[in-house]
SERO-610346 format. One record per residue (C-alpha): residue number from 1; residue in one letter; x, y, z. Coordinates in steps of 0.001 Angstrom, whole numbers, always signed. Each point is the difference from the previous one (the first is absolute). Layout:
# SERO-610346
nr: NUM&rest: A&X: X&Y: Y&Z: Z $
...
This chain:
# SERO-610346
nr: 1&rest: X&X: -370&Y: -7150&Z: +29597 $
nr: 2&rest: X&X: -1622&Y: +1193&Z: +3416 $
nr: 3&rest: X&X: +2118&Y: +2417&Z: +2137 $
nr: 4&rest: X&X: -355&Y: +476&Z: +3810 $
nr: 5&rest: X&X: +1236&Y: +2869&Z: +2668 $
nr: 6&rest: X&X: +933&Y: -1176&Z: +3004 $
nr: 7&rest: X&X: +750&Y: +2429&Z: +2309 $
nr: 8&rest: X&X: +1231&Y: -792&Z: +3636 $
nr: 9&rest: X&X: +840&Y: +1554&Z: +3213 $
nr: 10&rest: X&X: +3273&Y: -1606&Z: +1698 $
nr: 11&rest: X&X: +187&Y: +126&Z: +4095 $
nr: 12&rest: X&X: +1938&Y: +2688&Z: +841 $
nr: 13&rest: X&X: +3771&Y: -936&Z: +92 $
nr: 14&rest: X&X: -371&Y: -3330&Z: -2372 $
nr: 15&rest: X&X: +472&Y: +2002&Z: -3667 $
nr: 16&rest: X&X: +3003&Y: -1746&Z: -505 $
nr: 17&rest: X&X: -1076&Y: -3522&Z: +1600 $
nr: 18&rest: X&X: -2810&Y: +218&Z: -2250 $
nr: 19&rest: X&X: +1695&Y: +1010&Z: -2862 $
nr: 20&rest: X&X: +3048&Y: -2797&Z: -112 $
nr: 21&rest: X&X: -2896&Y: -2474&Z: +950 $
nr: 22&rest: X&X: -1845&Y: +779&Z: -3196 $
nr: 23&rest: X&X: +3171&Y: +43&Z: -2073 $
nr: 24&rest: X&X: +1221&Y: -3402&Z: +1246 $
nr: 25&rest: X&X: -3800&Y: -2044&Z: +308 $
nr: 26&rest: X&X: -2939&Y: +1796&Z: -1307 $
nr: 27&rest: X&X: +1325&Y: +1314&Z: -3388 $
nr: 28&rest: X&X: +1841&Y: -2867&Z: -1372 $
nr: 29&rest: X&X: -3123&Y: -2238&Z: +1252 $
nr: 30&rest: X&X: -2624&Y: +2495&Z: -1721 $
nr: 31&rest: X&X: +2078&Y: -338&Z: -3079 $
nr: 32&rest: X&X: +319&Y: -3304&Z: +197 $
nr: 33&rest: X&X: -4026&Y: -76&Z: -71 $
nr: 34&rest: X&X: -96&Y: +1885&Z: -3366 $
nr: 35&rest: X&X: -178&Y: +3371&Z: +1591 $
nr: 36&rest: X&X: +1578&Y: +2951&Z: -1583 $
nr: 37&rest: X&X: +1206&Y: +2468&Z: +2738 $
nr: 38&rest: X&X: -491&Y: +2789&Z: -2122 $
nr: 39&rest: X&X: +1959&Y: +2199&Z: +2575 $
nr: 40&rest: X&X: +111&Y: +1099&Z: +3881 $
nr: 41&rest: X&X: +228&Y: +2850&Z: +1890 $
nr: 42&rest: X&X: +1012&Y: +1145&Z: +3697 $
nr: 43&rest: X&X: -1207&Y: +3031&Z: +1713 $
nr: 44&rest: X&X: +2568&Y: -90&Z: +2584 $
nr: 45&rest: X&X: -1743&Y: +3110&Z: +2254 $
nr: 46&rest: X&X: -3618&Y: -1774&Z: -67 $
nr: 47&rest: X&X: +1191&Y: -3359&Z: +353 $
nr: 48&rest: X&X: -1651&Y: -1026&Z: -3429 $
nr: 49&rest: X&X: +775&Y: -2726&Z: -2489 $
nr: 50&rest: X&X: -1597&Y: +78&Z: -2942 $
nr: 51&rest: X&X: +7&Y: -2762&Z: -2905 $
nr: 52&rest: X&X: -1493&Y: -687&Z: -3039 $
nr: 53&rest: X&X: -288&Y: -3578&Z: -1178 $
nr: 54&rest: X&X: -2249&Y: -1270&Z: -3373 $
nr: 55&rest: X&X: -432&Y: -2994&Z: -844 $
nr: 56&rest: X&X: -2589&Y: -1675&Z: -3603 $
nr: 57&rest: X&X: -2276&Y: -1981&Z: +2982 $
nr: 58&rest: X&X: +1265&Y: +1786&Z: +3156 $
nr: 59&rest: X&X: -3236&Y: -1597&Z: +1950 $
nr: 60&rest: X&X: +1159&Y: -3123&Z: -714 $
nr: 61&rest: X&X: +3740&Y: +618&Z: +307 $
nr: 62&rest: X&X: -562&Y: +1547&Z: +3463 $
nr: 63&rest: X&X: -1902&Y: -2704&Z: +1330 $
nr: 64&rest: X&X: +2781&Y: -2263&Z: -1041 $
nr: 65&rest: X&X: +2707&Y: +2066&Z: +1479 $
nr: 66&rest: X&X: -2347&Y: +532&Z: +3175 $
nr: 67&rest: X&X: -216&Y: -3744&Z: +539 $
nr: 68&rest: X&X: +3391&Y: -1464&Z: -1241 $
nr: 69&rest: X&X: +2183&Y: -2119&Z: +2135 $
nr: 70&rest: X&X: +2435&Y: +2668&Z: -746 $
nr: 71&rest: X&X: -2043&Y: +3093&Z: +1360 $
nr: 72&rest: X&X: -805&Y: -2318&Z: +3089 $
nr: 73&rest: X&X: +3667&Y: -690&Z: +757 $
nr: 74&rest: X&X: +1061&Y: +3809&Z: +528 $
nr: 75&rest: X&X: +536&Y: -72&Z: +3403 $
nr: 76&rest: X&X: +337&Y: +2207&Z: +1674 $
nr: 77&rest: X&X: -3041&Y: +1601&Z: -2312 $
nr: 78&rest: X&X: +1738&Y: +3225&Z: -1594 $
nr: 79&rest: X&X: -3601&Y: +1831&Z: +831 $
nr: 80&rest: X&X: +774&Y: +55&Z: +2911 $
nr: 81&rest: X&X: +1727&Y: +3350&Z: -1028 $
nr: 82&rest: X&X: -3206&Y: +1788&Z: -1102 $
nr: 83&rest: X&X: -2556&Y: +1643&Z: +2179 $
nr: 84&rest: X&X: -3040&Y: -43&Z: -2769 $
nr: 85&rest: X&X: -236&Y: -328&Z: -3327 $
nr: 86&rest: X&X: -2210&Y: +1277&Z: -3190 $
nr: 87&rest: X&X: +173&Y: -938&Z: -2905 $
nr: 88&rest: X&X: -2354&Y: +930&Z: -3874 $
nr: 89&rest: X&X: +180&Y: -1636&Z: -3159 $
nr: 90&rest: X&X: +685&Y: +2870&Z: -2031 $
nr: 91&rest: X&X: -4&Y: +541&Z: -4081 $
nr: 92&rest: X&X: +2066&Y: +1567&Z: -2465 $
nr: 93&rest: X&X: -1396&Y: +3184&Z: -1725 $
């Protein structure tokens, strides 16, 4: 299993945009892909939203999601929440 951080900074004011967004169309369509939302995080004060998703081939899986019909048809594009975003693969110890 491969884990990854995401961590993301939401535009001022669009926390809980963002948030019922990623509840309603990017979760359930992650999971759908064979991700495991391992759990997420808000850090209402910074405007942060951090994630961690795994997945066995999470290259793979993410280029799937990336590309799908499905990812294509969010429209409006939740992203268009987030001001930047970083994200590490990261591993157990």
């Amino acid at each position: 299993m491969r884990f990854q951080l995401r961590d993301y900074r939401v535009k001022p004011g669009e926390m809980r945009q963002w948030l019922a967004e990623w509840s309603a169309h990017i979760r359930p369509l992650r999971e759908k892909f064979g991700f495991q939302v391992v759990g997420s995080w808000a850090i209402a004060e910074q405007d942060r939203f951090i994630w961690i998703l795994a997945h066995d081939d999470f290259e793979a899986a993410d280029r799937s999601y990336y590309e799908s019909p499905e990812r294509h048809a969010l429209d409006p594009n939740p992203a268009r929440h987030l001001a930047a975003t970083d994200q590490h693969f990261i591993d157990p110890v």
